[in-house]
N, C-alpha and C positions, 0 to 999 in steps of 0.2 A: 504494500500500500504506500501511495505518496506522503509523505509527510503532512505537506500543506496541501495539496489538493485532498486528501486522503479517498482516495482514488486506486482502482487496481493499477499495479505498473507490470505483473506478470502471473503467470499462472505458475504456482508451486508445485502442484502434485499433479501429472497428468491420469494419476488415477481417476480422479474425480470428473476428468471431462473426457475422456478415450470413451469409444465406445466398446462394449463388453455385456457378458450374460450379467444380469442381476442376481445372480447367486454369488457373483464375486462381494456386490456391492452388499448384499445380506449377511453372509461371510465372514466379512471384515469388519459390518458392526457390531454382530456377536463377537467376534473376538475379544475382541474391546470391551464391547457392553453388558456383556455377561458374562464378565468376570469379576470375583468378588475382590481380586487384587490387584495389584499397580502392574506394571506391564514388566516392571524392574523388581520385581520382588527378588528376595534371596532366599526366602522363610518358603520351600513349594509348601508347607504344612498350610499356609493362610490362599492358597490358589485352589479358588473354588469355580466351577460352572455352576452358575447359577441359571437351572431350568426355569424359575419366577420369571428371574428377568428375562431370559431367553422366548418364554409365554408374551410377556408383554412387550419387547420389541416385534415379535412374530403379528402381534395384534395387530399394531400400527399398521405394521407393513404391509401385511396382507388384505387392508381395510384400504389401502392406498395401490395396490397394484393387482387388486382383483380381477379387473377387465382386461389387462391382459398378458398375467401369467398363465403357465401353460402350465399340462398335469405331470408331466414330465416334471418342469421348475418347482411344482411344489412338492413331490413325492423325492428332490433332490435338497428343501433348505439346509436342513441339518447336517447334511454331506455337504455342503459350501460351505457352512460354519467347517467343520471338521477338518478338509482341506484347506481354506484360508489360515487356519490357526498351522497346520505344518507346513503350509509356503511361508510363513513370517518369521516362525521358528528356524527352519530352514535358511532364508535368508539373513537373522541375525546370526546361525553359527555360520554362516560364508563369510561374511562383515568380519566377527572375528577373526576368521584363519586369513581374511586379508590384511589383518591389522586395522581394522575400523575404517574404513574409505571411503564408505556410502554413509554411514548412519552417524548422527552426532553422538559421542561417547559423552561420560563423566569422569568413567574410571577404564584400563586396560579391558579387564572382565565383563564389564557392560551387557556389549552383545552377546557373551557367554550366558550370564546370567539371565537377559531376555529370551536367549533361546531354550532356555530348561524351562521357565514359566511358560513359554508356549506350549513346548510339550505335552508338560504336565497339565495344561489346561484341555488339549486335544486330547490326553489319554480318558480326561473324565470325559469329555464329549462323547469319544467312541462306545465308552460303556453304556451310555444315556442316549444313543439311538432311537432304541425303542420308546421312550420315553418321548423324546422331541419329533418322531414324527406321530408322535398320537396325539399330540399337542397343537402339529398342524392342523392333522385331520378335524378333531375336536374346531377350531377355528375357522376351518373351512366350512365347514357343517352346519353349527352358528350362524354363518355368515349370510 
């Protein structure tokens, strides 16, 4: 943003404006958003998937892109949550082994660190499959 005009002067993430499936975009904010920890956690003991939250970002969402996602995109959210979280996981242990060159570090271990909290957030997801997509269904259903 410009200072004084405050004003866009560039676009920072072209995730956000590329085109792509919407399971990236769903994905990536469960990653984030339904987790009960900082993205840097050290402690995986406090790195929880929270299915709540996971319900109710699903709410939104799917109250917002009813017309036209497809059965295929819904019977896949929770598998875009699950791979989004081991693309990020993935990509901060690569950041590590290159020595931190894409991601802003604090410390050496950083991206170490963020890549075990991803993990470990994927490993609950995977077990809670069953769970999240009955939670779509449930939603859809509703709907």
């Amino acid at each position: 943003m410009d200072a004084e005009t405050h004003k866009a002067r560039a676009v920072i993430d072209l995730d956000t404006v590329m085109p792509g499936s919407m399971l990236y975009d769903f994905g990536d904010s469960i990653r984030f958003g339904a987790s009960t920890a900082a993205e840097d956690e050290t402690d995986l003991s406090k790195v929880h998937f929270s299915t709540e939250l996971f319900e109710a970002y699903a709410r939104g969402y799917l109250g917002a892109v009813k017309d036209s996602i497809t059965e295929k995109e819904l019977a896949l959210l929770p598998y875009g949550a699950y791979l989004m979280t081991l693309e990020c996981g993935m990509r901060f242990l690569t950041d590590f082994l290159l020595r931190n060159t894409y991601f802003a570090t604090k410390y050496v271990e950083h991206n170490l660190v963020r890549c075990r909290t991803q993990f470990a957030l994927a490993k609950q997801m995977e077990e809670r499959f069953r769970e999240t997509n009955a939670i779509v269904q449930k939603i859809i259903q509703n709907s």
